[in-house]
N, C-alpha and C positions, 0 to 999 in steps of 0.2 A: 391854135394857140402855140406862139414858140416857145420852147422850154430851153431852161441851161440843164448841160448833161458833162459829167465827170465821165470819161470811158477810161479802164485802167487796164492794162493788158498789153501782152506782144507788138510790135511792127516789125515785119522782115521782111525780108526779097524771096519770093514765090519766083523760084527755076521751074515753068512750067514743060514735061516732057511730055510732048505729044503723042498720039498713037505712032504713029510712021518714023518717032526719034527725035522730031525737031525739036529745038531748045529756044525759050525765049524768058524773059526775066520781066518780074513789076512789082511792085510794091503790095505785100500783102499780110497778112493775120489775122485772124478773128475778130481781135476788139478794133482794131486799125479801121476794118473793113464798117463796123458797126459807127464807128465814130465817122469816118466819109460818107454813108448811109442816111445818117441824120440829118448831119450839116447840111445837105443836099435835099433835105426836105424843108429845111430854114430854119434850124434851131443850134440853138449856140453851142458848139461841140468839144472841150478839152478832153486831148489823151496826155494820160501818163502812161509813159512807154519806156525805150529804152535803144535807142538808135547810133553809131558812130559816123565819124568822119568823114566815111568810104564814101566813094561814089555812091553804094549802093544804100546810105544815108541817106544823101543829097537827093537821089530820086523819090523817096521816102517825104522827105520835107519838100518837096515841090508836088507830092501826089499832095499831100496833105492840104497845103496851099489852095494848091487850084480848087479844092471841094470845099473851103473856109474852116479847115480843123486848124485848131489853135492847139500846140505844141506847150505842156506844163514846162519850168523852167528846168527842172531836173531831166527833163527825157534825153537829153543830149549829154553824151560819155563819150570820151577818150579811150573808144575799143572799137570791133570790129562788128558790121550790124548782122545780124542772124540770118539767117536762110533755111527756108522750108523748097525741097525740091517736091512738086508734085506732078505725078505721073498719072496722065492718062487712057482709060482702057477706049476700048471702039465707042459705049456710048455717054462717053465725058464724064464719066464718075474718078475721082480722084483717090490716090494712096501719096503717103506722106512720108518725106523721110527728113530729116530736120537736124542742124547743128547751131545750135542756140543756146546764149547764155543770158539769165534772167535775177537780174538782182537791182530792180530800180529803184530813182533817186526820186522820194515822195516831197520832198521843198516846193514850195511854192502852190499848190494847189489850189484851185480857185477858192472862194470863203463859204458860197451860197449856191449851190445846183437842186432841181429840182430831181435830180434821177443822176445814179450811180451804178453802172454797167461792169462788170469782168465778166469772163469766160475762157476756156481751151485752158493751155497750158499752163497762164501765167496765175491762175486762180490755185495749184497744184504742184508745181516746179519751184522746189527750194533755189536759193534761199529765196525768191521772190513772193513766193504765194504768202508767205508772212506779212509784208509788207501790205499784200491787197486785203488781208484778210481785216487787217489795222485800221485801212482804208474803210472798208465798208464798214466796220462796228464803229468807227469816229461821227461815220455818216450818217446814219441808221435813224439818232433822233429825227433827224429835219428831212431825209430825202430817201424814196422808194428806192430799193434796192433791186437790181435786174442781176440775173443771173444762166449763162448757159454754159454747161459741164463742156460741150462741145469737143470728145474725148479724141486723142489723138494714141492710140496705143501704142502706133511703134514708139514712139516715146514716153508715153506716161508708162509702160511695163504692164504689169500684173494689175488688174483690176482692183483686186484686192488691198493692193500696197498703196489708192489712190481713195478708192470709197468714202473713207472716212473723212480725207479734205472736204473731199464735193460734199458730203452731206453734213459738214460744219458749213460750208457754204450755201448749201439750202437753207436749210437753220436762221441764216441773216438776213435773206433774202426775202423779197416780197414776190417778185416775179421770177419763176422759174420756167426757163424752156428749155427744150431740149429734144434729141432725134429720135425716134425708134432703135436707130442704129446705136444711138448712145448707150442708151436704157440695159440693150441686151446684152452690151460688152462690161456694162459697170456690174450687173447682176444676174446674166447667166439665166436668164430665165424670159418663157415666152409669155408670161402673161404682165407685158410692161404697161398696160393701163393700172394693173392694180398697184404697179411699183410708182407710177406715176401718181397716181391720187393721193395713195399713202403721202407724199411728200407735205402733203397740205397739214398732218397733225404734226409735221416740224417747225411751220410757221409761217411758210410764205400765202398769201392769200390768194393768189393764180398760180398755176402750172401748164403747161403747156406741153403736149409732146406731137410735135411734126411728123408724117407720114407719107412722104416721097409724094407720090402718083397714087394717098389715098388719101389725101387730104392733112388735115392736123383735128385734135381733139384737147380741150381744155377742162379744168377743174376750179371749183373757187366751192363757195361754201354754198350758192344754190343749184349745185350740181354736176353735171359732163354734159357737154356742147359737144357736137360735132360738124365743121364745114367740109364741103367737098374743094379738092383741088382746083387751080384755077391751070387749064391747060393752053401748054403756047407747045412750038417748036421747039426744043431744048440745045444748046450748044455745049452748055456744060455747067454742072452744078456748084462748080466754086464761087464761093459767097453768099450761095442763094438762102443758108441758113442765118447766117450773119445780116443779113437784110431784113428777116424775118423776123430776129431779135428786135431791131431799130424797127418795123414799123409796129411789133406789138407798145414800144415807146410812143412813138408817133399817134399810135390811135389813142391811147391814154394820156397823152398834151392835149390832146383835141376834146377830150372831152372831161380836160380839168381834174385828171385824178391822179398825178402825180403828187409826190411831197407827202411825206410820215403822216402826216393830219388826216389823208382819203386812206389810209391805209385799212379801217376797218368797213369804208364803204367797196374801196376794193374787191374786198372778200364776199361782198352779201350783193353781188352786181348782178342784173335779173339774166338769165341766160340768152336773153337778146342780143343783149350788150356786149357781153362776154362774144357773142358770133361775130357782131361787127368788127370788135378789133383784130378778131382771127382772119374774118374777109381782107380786113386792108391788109395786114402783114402778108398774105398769099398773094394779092394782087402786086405787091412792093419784090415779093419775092420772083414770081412768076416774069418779073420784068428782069430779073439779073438774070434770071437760068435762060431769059430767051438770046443771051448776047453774051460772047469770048469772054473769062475772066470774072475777077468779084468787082460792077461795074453795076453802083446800083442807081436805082431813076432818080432824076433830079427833081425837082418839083414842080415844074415848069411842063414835064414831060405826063400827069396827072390827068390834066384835063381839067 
């Protein structure tokens, strides 16, 4: 089933630095990444963003392009477009250093999407996180809310000084995922299943939390699921959580539970159910970590 999706979040230019020094540049961000992810599965994709002039705009609005994301009419500003330098070690895991300003123009947004997505910075990073936060409570009546913290701490700082966004933002949210890695930065502690689960008496009716090369585990009201990893060759894990997000969307278009109305079927979904959509999001994911970059599968490329 193709669904309309609201993505509201960052787009920057990812300065990727290789092990060996090389330098090379592409269009990248969390939610960017998530909204090209979708569109490429055949579903009708708007980001609000926030992009300038620059070259490094231009390539932005032509990455965009080529995957069919449709650009809100506000995302386009008269400043300079953000960049995240990511640097990686010998086996492609990424560290983040980032000079980005986030204060977007919410005009124009579609009227009617079935599913509304933020994550990373822009759910978090004044003055913009207001903005989204506007976003998703406007939304809320009519369409499932998606959500992943996706934490970036050299910039978000102090765990502490950020917690409480994110878990105003779980709070709205219907769909929460997020990484191992997240979990233990946001709170300090080894036992993130049970910080995970907890999340569900805040309100969202799935939780999700990913676990590298040990698969992912999820939550909803009939209980914890766990799928094993889908294993390929790995080249490098940028974007592969961000795909991840988009195909836990993707598996819920497909089987009609998108839109505030399934929001309490959502929650009561037999743990069957609940596994297939973690299977597809792994098999969606497992196809970005096997190829350069956040470069996720098209639809076509499925089978």
């Amino acid at each position: 089933m193709t669904a309309r999706f609201l993505i509201a979040g960052e787009a920057l230019t990812d300065i990727v630095v290789e092990a060996d020094g090389s330098r090379r540049e592409h269009p990248g961000g969390s939610p960017l990444n998530v909204a090209v992810a979708l569109s490429r599965l055949g579903h009708d994709a708007h980001l609000l963003t926030r992009i300038g002039p620059d070259p490094r705009g231009d390539a932005i609005r032509a990455h965009l392009a080529d995957s069919g994301v449709r650009l809100t009419p506000g995302s386009s500003i008269q400043d300079r477009t953000s960049t995240a330098e990511a640097t990686l070690d010998a086996d492609g895991a990424a560290t983040y250093t980032f000079d980005l300003v986030w204060d977007p123009d919410p005009s124009g947004l579609p009227g009617e999407v079935d599913a509304v997505h933020t994550s990373s910075i822009a759910a978090v990073m004044s003055p913009g996180a207001t903005t989204i936060e506007d976003v998703l409570r406007r939304s809320r009546d009519r369409s499932t809310i998606s959500y992943d913290p996706n934490a970036r701490p050299t910039l978000m700082g102090d765990p502490a000084s950020v917690r409480g966004q994110v878990e105003a933002n779980i709070a709205l949210s219907d769909v929460v995922k997020a990484s191992d890695e997240d979990v233990a930065w946001l709170y300090g502690t080894d036992d993130l299943e049970d910080v995970v689960a907890s999340w569900l008496h805040q309100g969202p009716s799935l939780v999700v939390m990913t676990r590298g090369g040990e698969g992912a585990v999820g939550f909803n009201g009939s209980g914890r699921v766990q799928v094993a990893p889908v294993v390929v060759d790995a080249v490098d894990t940028v974007g592969a959580g961000d795909t991840f997000s988009a195909g836990i969307l993707d598996a819920l278009a497909a089987k009609s539970l998108l839109g505030a109305e399934h929001r309490e079927q959502l929650s009561t979904l037999p743990s069957d159910e609940i596994a297939s959509v973690l299977r597809r999001a792994a098999i969606l994911a497992s196809i970005t970590v096997s190829r350069a970059g956040a470069n996720p599968p098209w639809s076509h490329e499925l089978g």
